[in-house]
matplotlib code that plots the C-alpha trace (Angstrom):
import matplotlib.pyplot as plt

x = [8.3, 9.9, 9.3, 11.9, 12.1, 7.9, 6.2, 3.1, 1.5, -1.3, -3.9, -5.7, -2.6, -1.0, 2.3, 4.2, 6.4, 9.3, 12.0, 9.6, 11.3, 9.1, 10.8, 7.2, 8.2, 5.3, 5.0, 1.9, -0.6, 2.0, 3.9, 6.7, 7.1, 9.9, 10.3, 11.6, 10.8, 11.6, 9.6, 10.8, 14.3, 15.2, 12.1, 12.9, 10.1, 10.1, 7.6, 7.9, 6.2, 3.9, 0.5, -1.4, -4.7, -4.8, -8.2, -9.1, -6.7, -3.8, -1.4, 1.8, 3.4, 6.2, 6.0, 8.6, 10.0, 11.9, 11.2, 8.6, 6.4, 2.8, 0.3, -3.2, -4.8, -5.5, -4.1, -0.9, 2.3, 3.9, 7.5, 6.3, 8.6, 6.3, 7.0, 4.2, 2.9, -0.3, -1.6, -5.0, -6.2, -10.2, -11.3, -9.7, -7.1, -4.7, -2.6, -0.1, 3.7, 5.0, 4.4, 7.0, 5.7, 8.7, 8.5, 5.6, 3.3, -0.3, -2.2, -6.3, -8.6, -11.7, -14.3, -18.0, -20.8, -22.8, -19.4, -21.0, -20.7, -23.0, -25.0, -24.5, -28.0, -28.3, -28.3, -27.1, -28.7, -27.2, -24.2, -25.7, -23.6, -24.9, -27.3, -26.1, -22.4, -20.8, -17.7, -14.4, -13.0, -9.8, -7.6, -5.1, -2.2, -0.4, 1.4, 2.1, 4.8, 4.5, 6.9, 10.0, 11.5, 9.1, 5.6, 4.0, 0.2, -1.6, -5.2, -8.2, -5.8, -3.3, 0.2, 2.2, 4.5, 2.7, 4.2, 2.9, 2.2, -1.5, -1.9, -4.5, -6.7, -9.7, -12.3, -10.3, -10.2, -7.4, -5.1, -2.8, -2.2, -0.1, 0.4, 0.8, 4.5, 5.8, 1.9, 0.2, -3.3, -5.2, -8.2, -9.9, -7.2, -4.2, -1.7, -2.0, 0.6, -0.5, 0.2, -1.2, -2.4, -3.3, -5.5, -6.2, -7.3, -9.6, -12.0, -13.2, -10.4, -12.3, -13.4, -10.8, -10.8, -9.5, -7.3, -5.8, -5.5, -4.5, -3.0, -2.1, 0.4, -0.4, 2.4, 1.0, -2.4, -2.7, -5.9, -6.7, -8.7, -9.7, -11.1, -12.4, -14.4, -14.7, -13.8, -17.3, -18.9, -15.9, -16.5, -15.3, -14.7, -12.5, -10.4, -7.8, -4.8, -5.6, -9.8, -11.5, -14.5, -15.4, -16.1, -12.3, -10.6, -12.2, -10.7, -7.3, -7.2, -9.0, -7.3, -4.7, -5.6, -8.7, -12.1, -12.4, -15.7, -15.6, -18.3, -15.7, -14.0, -17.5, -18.5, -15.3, -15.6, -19.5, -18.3, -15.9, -18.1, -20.6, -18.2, -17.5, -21.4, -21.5, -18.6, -20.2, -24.1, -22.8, -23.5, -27.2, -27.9, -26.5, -28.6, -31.7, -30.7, -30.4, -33.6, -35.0, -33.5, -30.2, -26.7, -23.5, -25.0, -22.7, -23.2, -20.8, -20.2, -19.5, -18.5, -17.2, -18.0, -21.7, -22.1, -21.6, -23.7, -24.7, -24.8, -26.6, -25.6, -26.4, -27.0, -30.9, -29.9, -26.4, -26.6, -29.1, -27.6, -29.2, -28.2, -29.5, -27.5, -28.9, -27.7, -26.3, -26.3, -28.5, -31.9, -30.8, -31.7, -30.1, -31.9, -29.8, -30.0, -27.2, -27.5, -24.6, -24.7, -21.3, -18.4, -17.0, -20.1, -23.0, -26.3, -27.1, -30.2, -30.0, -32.7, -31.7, -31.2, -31.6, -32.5, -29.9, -28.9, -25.7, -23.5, -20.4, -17.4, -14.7, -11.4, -8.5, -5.2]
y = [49.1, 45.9, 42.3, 39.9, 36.1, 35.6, 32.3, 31.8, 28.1, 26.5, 23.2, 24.7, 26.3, 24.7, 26.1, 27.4, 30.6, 30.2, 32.9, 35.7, 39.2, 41.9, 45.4, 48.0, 51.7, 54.2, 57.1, 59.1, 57.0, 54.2, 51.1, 49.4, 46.2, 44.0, 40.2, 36.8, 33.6, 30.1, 27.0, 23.5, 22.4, 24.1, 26.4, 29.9, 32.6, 36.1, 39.2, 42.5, 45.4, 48.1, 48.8, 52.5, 53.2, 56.1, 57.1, 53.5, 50.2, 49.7, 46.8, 45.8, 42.5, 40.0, 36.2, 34.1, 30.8, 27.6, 24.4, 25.2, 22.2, 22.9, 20.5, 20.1, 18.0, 14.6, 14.4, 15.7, 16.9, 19.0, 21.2, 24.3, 27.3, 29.9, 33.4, 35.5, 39.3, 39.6, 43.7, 45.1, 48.0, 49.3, 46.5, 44.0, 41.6, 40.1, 36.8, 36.3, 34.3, 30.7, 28.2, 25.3, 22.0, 19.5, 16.9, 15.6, 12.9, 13.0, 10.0, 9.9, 7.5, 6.7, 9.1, 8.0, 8.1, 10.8, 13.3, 15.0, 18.6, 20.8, 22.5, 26.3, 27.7, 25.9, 28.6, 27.8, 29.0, 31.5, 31.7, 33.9, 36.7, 40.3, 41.5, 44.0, 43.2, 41.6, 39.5, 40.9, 40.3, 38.0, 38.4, 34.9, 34.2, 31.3, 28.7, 25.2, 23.0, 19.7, 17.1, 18.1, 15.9, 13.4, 14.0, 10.4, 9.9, 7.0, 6.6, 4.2, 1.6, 3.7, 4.5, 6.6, 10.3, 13.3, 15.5, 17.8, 21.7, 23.8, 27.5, 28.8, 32.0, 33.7, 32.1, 28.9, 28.2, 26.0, 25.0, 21.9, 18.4, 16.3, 13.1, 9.6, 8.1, 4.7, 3.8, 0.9, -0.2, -2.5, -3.9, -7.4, -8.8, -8.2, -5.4, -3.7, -1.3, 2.2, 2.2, 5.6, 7.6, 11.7, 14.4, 17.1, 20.2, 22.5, 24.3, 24.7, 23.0, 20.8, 19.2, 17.4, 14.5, 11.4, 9.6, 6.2, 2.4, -0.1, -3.6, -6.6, -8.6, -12.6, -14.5, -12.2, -10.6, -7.5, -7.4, -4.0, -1.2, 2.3, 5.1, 8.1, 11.4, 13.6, 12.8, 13.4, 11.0, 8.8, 5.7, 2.5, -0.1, -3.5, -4.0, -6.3, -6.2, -8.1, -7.3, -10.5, -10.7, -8.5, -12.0, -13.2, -10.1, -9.9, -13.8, -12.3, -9.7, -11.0, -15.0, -14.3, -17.4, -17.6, -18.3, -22.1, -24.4, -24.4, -23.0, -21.4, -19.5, -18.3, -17.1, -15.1, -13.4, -12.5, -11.2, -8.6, -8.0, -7.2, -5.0, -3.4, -2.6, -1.1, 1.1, 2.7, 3.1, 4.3, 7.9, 7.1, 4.7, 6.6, 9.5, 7.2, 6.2, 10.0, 10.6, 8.0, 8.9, 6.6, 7.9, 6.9, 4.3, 1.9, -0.9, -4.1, -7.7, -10.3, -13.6, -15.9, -18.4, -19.6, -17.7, -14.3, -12.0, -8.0, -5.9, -2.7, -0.9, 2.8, 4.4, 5.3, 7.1, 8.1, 4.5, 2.1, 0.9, -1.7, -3.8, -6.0, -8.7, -10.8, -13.8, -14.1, -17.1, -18.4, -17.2, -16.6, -12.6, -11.5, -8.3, -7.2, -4.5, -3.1, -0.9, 0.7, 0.3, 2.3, 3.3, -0.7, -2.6, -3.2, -5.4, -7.1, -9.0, -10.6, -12.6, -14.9, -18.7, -18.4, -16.0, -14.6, -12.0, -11.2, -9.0, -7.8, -6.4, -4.1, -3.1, -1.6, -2.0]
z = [16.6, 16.6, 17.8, 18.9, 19.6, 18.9, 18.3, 16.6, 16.8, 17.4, 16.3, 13.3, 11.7, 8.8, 10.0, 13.0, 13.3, 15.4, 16.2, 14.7, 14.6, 12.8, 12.3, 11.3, 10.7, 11.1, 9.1, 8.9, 6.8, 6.6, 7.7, 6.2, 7.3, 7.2, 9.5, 8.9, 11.2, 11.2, 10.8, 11.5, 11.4, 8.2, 7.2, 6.6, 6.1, 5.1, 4.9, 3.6, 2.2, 2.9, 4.4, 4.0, 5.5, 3.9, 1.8, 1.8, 2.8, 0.4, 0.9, -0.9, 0.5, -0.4, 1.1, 0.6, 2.2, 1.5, 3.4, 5.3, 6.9, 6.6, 8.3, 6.8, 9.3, 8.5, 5.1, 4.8, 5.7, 3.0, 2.3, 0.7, -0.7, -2.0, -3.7, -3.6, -3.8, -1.9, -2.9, -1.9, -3.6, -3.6, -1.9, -4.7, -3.5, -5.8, -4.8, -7.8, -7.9, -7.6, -4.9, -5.0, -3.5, -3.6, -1.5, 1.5, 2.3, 1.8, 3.2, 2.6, 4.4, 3.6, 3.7, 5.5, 2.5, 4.4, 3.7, 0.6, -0.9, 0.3, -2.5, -3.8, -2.9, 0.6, 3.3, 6.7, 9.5, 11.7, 8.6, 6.2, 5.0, 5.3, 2.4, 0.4, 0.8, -2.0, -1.1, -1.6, -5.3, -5.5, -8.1, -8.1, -10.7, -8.6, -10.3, -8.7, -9.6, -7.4, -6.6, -7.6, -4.7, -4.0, -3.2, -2.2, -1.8, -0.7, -0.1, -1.6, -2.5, -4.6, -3.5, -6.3, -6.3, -7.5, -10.2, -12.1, -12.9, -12.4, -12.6, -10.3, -11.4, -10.6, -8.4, -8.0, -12.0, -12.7, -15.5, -15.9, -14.9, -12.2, -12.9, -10.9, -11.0, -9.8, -8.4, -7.5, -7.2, -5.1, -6.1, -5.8, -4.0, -6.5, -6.8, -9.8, -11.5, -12.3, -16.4, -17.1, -14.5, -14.7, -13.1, -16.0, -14.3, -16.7, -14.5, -10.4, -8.5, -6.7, -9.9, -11.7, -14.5, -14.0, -16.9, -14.6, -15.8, -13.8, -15.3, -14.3, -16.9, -17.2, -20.4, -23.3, -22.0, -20.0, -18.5, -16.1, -14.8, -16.6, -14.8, -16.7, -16.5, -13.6, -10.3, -8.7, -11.3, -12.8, -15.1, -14.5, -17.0, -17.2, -20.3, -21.9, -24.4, -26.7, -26.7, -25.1, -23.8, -20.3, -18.4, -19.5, -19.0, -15.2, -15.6, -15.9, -13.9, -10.2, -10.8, -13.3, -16.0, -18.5, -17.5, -15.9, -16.2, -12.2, -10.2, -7.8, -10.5, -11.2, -7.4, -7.4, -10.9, -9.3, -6.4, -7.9, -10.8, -8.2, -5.9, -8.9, -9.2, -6.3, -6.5, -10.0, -7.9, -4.6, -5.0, -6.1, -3.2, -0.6, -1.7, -1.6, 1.6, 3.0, 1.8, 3.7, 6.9, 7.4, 7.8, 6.7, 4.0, 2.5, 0.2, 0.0, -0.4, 2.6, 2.3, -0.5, -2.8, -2.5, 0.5, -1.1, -0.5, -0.8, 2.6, 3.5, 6.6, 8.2, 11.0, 12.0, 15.0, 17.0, 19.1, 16.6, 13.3, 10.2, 8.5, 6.0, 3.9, 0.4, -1.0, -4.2, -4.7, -2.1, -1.0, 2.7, 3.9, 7.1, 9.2, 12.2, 14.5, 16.8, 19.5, 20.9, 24.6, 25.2, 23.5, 23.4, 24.1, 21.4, 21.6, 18.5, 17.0, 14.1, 11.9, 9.3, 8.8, 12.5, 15.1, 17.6, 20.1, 21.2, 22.5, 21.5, 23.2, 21.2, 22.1, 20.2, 20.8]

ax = plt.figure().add_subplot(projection="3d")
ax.plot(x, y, z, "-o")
ax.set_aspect("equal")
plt.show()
């Protein structure tokens, strides 16, 4: 049986198989596959093998490709070449061989607070697997090299080129560590340069530990940003070369000069101390806030100087939002409440200072 000119595309796959001829020779119990596609402008695919349905299923297959574009949707957009065996044998598959990632663009925005992990023993209703059928074992032995070419990522104020080598095995565990060239860092208005910056894989994929600082160089001091531990939890924590004191090295790093007598200097050093506050206890607040009902919590600072102040916000239903602001460094507390009238109209009423209702109108272009 063979297969000419086929195509195989569509949203949800990563990648699209143009030009698809598949040769299968049946024989008994068995069929020996051979086919070869094309992806892209240069992506070239191949499968072959063999598949028995003997006594029980029994599969033997090859996979191999060079440049072939794989779309995960909304991150990135990668050039994979992989060189795998995929082999199923008493209902135990095993993935083992090389997958070569040299060059892409992954690009990560901002994820809303209420996008959290869901928890191992929470059952979903109307998705519960069948009792008394175990899922099916999978044997992996995959190793990952990663930006041979250049691999960029950018997302949560980093820009930088992944490199690096992991080796995946069973359930997901992973080995090894890819690392962050030529990056930069924005954070409390400056552009920081990535000094040290690595993701060391030792365990569940998903759960990797962070080993980044960020610096900024002013005459003789370097004054930056190191994040540690694991990437669900990571540790924040401002230092300087040589060692000063947390309030001068913040000095250096958010206005670039030692700490002045000015009141100013003072505001701003509180407000990025503060937003750096509320980037450590943003997992426990937005929790809180779950608990109590509101969606897509999030905790910052508005304003500057004297007017700076902390702002909570959520949603309490799909069209009515809070939000409620408190001074720093002024006794003034703001309530409002929006309601969404339509897609790009909103009714607000605020109560602060003064009282107020207005209504907005929103349009993108």
């Amino acid at each position: 049986m063979n297969l000419t000119a086929g195509e195989v595309a569509g949203a949800e796959l990563p990648v699209s198989l143009e030009d698809l001829s598949l040769q299968a020779l049946i024989a008994g119990e068995q069929v020996q596959i051979n086919g070869a596609w094309k992806s892209g402008e240069a992506g070239q695919g191949s499968l072959r093998g063999q598949i028995g349905w003997g006594r029980a299923l029994a599969v033997d297959l090859q996979l191999q490709g060079q440049r072939l574009p794989v779309t995960v949707e909304p991150y990135a957009n990668l050039e994979v070449a992989p060189d795998l065996k995929v082999s199923l044998l008493d209902d135990k598959l095993a993935v083992a061989g090389k997958v070569r990632v040299p060059k892409g663009k992954i690009t990560v925005r901002e994820l809303p607070p209420s996008t959290v992990k869901v928890s191992d023993d929470t059952v979903i209703v109307g998705h519960q697997t069948e009792e008394g059928k175990a899922p099916m074992a999978v044997a992996m032995d995959i190793d990952v090299e990663v930006g041979q070419d250049k691999l960029s990522f950018s997302g949560f104020g980093l820009t930088a080129n992944l490199i690096g080598h992991v080796h995946i095995g069973d359930n997901l565990d992973t080995r090894g560590e890819l690392s962050l060239a030529d990056g930069r860092y924005r954070a409390y208005g400056q552009r920081l340069t990535i000094r040290r910056a690595r993701l060391l894989f030792a365990g569940p994929i998903d759960q990797p530990y962070l080993d980044i600082e960020a610096i900024r160089q002013t005459d003789d001091v370097i004054a930056g940003i190191r994040l540690s531990g694991s990437a669900e939890q990571p540790t924040t924590q401002v230092f300087s070369e040589p060692a000063m004191s947390q309030e001068q090295a913040l000095s250096y790093l958010v206005l670039g000069r030692p700490l002045g007598a000015t009141g100013e200097d003072n505001n701003m050093l509180a407000q990025a101390a503060l937003g750096l506050g509320l980037a450590t206890s943003a997992g426990v607040t937005g929790s809180l806030a779950s608990s109590l009902g509101i969606d897509d919590f999030q905790l910052d600072t508005q304003g500057s100087g004297t007017s700076t102040s902390v702002v909570a916000s959520g949603n309490l239903t799909e069209r009515l939002s809070l939000r409620y602001g408190v001074g720093v460094f002024e006794p003034v507390n703001t309530v409002a409440l929006r309601y969404k009238l339509s897609k790009k109209v909103y009714l607000e009423a605020a109560s602060g200072l003064a009282s107020s209702l207005d209504i907005f109108y929103k349009r993108d272009f």
